[in-house]
C-alpha positions as CSV (number, residue, x, y, z in Angstrom):
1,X,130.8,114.4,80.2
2,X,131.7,118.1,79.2
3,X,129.4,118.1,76.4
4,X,126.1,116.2,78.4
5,X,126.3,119.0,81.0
6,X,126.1,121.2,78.4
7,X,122.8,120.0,77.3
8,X,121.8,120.1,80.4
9,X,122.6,123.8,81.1
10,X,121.0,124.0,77.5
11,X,117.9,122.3,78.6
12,X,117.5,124.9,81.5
13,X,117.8,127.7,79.3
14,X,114.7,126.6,77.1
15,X,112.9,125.3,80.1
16,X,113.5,129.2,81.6
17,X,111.8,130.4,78.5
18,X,108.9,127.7,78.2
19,X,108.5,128.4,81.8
20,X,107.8,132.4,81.4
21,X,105.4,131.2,78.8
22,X,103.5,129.6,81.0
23,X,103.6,132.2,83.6
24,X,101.8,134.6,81.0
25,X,99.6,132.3,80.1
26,X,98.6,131.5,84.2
27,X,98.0,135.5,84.1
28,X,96.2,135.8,81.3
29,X,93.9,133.2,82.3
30,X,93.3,134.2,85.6
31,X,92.6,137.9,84.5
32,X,89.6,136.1,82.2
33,X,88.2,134.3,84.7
34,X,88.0,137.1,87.5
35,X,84.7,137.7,89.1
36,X,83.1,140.2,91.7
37,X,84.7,137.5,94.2
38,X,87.8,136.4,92.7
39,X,88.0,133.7,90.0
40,X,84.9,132.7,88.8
41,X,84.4,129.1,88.9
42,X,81.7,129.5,86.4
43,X,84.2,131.6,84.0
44,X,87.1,128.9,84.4
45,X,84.8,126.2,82.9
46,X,85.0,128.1,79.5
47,X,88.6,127.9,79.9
48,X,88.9,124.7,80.7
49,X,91.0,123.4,77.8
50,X,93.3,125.7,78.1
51,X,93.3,125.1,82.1
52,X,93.7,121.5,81.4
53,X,96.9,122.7,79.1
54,X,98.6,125.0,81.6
55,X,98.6,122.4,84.2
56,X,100.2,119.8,82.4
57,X,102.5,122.2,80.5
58,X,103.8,123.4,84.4
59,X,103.9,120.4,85.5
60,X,106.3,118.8,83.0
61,X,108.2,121.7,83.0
62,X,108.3,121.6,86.7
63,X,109.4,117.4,86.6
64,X,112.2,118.4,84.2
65,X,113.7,120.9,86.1
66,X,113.5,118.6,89.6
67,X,115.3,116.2,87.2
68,X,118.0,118.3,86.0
69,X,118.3,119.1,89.6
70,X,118.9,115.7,91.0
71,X,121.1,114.5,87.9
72,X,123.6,117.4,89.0
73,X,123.8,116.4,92.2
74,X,124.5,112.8,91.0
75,X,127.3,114.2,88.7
76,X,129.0,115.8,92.3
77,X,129.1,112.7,93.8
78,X,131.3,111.1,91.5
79,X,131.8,108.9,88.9
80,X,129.2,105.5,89.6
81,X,130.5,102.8,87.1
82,X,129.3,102.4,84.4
83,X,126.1,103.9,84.8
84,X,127.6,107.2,85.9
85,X,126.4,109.4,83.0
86,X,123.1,107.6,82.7
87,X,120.3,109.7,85.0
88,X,121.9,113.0,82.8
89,X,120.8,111.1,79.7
90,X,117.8,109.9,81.1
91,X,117.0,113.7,82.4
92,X,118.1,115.1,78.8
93,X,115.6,112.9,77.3
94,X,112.7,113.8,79.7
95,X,113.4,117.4,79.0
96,X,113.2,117.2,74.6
97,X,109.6,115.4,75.3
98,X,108.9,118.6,78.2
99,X,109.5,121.0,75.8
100,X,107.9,119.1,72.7
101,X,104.8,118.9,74.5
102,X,104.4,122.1,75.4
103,X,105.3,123.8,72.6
104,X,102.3,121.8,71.0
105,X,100.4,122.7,73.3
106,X,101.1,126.3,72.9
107,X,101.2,126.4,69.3
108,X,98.0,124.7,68.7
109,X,95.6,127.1,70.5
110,X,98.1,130.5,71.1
111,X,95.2,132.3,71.3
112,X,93.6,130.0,74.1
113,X,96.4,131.1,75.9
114,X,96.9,134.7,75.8
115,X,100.0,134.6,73.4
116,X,101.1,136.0,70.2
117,X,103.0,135.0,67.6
118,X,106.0,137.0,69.2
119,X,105.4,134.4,71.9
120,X,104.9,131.2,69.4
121,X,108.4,132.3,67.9
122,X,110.0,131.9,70.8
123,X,108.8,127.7,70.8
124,X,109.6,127.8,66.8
125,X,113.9,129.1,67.9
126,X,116.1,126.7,65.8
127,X,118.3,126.5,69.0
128,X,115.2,124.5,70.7
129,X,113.9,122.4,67.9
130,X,117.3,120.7,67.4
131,X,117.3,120.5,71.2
132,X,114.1,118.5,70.9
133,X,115.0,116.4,67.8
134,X,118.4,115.4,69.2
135,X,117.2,114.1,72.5
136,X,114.0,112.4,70.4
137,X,115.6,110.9,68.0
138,X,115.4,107.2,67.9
139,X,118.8,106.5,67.5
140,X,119.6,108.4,71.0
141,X,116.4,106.6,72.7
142,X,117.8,103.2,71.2
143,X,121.1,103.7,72.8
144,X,119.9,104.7,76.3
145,X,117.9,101.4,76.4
146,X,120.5,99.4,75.5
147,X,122.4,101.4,78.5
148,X,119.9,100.5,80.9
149,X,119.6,96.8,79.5
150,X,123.4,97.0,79.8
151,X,122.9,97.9,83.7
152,X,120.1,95.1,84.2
153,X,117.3,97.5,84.6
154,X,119.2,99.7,86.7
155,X,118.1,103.4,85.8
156,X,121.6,104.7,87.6
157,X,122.1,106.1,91.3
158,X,119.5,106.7,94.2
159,X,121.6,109.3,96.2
160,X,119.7,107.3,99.4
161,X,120.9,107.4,103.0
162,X,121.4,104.7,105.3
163,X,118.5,104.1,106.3
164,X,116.4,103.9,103.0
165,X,119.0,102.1,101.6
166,X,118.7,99.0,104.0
167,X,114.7,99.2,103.7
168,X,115.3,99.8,99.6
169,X,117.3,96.2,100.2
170,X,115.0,94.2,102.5
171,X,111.7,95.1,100.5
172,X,113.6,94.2,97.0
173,X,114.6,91.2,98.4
174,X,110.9,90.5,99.4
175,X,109.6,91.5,96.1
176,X,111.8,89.4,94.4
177,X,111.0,86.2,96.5
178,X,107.9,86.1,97.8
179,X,105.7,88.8,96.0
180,X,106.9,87.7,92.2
181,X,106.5,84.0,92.6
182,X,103.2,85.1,93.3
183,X,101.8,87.7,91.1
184,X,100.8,86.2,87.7
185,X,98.5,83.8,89.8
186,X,97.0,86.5,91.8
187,X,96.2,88.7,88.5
188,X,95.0,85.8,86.6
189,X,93.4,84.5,88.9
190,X,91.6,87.7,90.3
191,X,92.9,85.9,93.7
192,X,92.4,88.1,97.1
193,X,96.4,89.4,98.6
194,X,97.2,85.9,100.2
195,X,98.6,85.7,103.6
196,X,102.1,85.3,102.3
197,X,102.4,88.4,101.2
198,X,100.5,90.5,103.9
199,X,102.3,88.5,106.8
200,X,105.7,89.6,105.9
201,X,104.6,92.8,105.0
202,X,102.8,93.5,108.5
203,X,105.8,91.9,110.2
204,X,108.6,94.6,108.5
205,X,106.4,97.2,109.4
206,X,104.9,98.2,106.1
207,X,101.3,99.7,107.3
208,X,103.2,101.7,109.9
209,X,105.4,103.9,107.5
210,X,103.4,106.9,107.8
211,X,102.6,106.7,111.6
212,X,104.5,108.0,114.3
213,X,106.2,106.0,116.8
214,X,104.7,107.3,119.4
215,X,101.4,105.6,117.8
216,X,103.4,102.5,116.9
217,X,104.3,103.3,113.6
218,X,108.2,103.4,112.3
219,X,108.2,107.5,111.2
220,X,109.7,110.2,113.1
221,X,108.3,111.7,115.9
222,X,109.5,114.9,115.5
223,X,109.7,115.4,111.7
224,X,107.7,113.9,108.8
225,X,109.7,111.8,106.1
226,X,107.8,110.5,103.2
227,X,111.8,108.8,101.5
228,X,111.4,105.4,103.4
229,X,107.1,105.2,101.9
230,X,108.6,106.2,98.4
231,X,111.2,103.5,98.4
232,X,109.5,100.6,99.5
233,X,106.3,100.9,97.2
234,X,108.7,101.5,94.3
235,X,110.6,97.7,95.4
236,X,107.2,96.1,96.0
237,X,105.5,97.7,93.1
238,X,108.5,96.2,90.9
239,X,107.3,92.9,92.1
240,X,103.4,93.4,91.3
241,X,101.3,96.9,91.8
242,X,97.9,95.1,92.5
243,X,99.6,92.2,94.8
244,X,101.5,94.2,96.8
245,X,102.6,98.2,95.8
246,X,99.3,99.6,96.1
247,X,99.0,97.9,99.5
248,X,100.4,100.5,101.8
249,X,99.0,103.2,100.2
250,X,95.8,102.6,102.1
251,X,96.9,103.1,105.4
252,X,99.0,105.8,104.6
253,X,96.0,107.7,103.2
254,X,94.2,106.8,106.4
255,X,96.6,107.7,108.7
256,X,97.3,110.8,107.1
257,X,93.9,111.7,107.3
258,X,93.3,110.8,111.0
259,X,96.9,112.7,112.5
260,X,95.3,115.7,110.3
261,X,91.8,115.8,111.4
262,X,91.0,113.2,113.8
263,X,90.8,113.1,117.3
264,X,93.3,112.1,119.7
265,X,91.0,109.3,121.3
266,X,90.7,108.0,117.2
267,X,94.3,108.5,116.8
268,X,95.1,106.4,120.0
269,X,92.4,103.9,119.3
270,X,93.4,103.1,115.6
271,X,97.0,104.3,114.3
272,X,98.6,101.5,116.4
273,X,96.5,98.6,115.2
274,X,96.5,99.9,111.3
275,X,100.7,99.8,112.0
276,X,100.2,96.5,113.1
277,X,98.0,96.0,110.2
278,X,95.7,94.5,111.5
279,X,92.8,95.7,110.8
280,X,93.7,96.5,106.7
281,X,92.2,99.6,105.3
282,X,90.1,100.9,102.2
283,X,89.6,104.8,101.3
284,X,86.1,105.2,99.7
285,X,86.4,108.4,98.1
286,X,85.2,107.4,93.8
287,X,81.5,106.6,93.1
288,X,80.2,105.5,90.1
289,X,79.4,108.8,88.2
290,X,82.3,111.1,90.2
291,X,85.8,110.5,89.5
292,X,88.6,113.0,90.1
293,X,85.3,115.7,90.6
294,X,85.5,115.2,94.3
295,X,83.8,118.2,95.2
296,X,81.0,116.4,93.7
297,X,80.8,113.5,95.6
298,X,76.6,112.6,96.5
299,X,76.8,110.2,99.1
300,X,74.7,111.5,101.7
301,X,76.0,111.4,105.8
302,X,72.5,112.7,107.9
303,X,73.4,113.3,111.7
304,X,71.0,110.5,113.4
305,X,70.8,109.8,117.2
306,X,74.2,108.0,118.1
307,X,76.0,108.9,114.9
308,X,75.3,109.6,111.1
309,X,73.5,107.5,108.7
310,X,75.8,107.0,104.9
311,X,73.6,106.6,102.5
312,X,74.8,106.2,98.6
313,X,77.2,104.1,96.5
314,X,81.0,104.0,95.7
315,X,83.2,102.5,93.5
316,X,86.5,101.5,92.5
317,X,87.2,101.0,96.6
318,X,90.5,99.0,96.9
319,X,90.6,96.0,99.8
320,X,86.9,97.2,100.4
321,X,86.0,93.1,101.5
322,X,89.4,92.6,103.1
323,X,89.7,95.6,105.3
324,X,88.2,96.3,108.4
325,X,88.5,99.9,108.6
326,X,87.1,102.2,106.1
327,X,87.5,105.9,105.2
328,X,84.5,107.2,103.7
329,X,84.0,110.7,102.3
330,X,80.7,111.5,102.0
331,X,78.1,114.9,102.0
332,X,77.7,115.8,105.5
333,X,76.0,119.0,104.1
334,X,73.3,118.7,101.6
335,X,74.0,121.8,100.3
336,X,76.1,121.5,97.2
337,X,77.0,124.3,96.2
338,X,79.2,124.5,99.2
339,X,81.1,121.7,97.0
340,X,84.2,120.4,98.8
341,X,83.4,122.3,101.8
342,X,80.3,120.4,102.5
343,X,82.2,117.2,102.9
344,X,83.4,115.2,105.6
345,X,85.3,111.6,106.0
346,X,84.0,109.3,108.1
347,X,85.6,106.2,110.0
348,X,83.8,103.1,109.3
349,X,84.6,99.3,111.0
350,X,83.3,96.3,109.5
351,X,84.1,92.4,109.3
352,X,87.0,91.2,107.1
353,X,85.9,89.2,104.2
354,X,87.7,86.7,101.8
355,X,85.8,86.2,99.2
356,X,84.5,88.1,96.3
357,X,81.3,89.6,97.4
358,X,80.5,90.8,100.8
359,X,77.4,91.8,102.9
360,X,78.0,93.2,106.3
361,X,75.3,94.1,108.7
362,X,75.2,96.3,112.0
363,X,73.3,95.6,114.8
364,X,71.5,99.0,114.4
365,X,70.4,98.1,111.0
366,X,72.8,99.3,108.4
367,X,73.9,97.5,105.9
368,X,77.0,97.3,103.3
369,X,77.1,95.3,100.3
370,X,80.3,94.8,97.7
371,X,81.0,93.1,95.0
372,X,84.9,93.0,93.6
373,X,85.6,93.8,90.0
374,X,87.6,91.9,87.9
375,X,90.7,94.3,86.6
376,X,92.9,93.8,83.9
377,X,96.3,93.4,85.9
């Protein structure tokens, strides 16, 4: 045990010098890309590799160190059978591919960067390659899966309270019974969620996670806790991602969205039947040519007598012909260059469908047309 927190006091040290790295780098960058009013979107595109570096390079590093955190707290609590060294050897692991990954990054392209080969020696110290080659090597991998196969799956402790703990149970047991039985069939398929798994899922209170009770939802009224949402996707995701995980996600997006920026009468008219889940959501945010460029989305809202008109396409829209309540976000100003700022989401009720395809129509005249895509898994 002696020796693994070394490591991981080890790991820390290196991850302290990647870290300052990237700090440099996040200077240097910024300093390129500064225009008459601050950074320069225009300038930031030429970075843009090096951008697309940084981010990921902080953001392992980042992951690494909230993993050496949570391993030390695990080794204060106390020996935890047989799998009580196993989240430090997991952590150590994590952190040898970190640090590989950024100093590739790094070395490939120092000068994309802002460093200098002062800087690139610091990624070439002896001390940190055998860091990396130790935790990488295949032998070590190899024995921490046969330590986790050892544990049936188990990846060690979860450090949860009470009350996590008995939904981390109840939702396990319903993956295990009622979503699993079920999930080859619904993937191969290309079934819509069957009743049997939204039933039990509206009845333990799954689309009301991120609602307050005072909406009829199961979180806190007076403070926001995100544990019990983490927990049960990660049991009903185990049991299938597409029949059930991804499920909740939906309403939690909404919700979050309308206790932000809604209005009380929305909030009172909606968050307690979505918690009831009934009606199921969809969040129609991708379109065919915008991915994760939001700012960029074209759909077009134009202020009409009565309401707005949405005009445009989307894509990629999860439970789009199930749900009855959609969350669009679309242009409410046609002026693009005000790019994210120009946007607005809108609340949109239609008729559940089964099937496949769907065609809704409005009595004023709109119309809404989907077809589902098959996926693989």
């Amino acid at each position: 045990m002696s020796e693994v927190i070394s490591r991981m006091q080890e790991a820390l040290q290196h991850l302290a010098a990647a870290d300052a790295l990237i700090k440099k780098s996040l200077v240097w960058i910024k300093q390129q890309c500064l225009g008459a009013n601050g950074v320069s979107s225009e300038k930031l595109d030429g970075h843009q590799m090096a951008s697309f570096d940084l981010a990921w390079c902080a953001a392992e590093s980042t992951t690494a160190r909230f993993a050496l955190e949570y391993a030390g707290k695990v080794a204060a609590a106390g020996p935890a059978g047989a799998g009580a060294c196993i989240e430090e050897r997991m952590t150590l692991a994590f952190c040898g591919e970190a640090l590989q990954n950024i100093r590739n990054r790094f070395s490939a392209r120092p000068q994309s960067f802002g460093l200098d080969d002062a800087d690139i020696a610091l990624l070439d110290a002896s001390a940190l390659t055998r860091f990396c080659r130790s935790q990488l090597d295949a032998g070590n991998l190899e024995a921490l899966g046969r330590q986790v196969v050892a544990l049936n799956g188990a990846s060690g402790a979860y450090l949860l309270g009470e009350d996590a703990t008995m939904m981390q149970e109840s939702f396990r047991k319903l993956a295990t019974h009622v979503v699993m039985p079920l999930a080859e069939e619904i993937h191969r398929e290309d079934r819509i969620i069957p009743k049997e798994i939204l039933v039990p899922l509206a009845e333990m209170g799954c689309f009301g996670l991120s609602i307050p009770e005072r909406y009829g939802g199961i979180q806190s009224n007076d403070h926001e806790d995100n544990m019990g949402m983490i927990v049960v996707t990660e049991e009903l995701a185990r049991g299938s991602l597409g029949g059930a995980g991804s499920l909740i996600t939906r309403p939690e997006i909404l919700s979050r969205a309308l206790l932000k920026g809604g209005t009380e009468e929305q909030r009172q008219k909606w968050l307690p039947e979505i918690a009831m889940g009934h009606p199921l959501c969809a969040v129609a945010v991708t379109e065919p040519d915008t991915g994760s460029d939001v700012a960029a989305v074209r759909l077009k809202a134009t202020k009409c007598d009565g309401g707005w008109i949405l005009d445009g396409v989307k894509t990629w829209c999860t439970m789009a012909g199930k749900a009855g309540l959609l969350l669009v976000l679309a242009r409410s100003n046609p002026d693009r260059a005000l790019a994210h700022k120009g946007l607005s989401m809108f609340l949109l009720e239609k008729d559940s469908y089964e099937g496949h395809d769907f065609e809704y129509r409005q009595a004023q005249g709109g119309v809404l047309t989907g077809r589902a895509v098959a996926t693989m898994g």
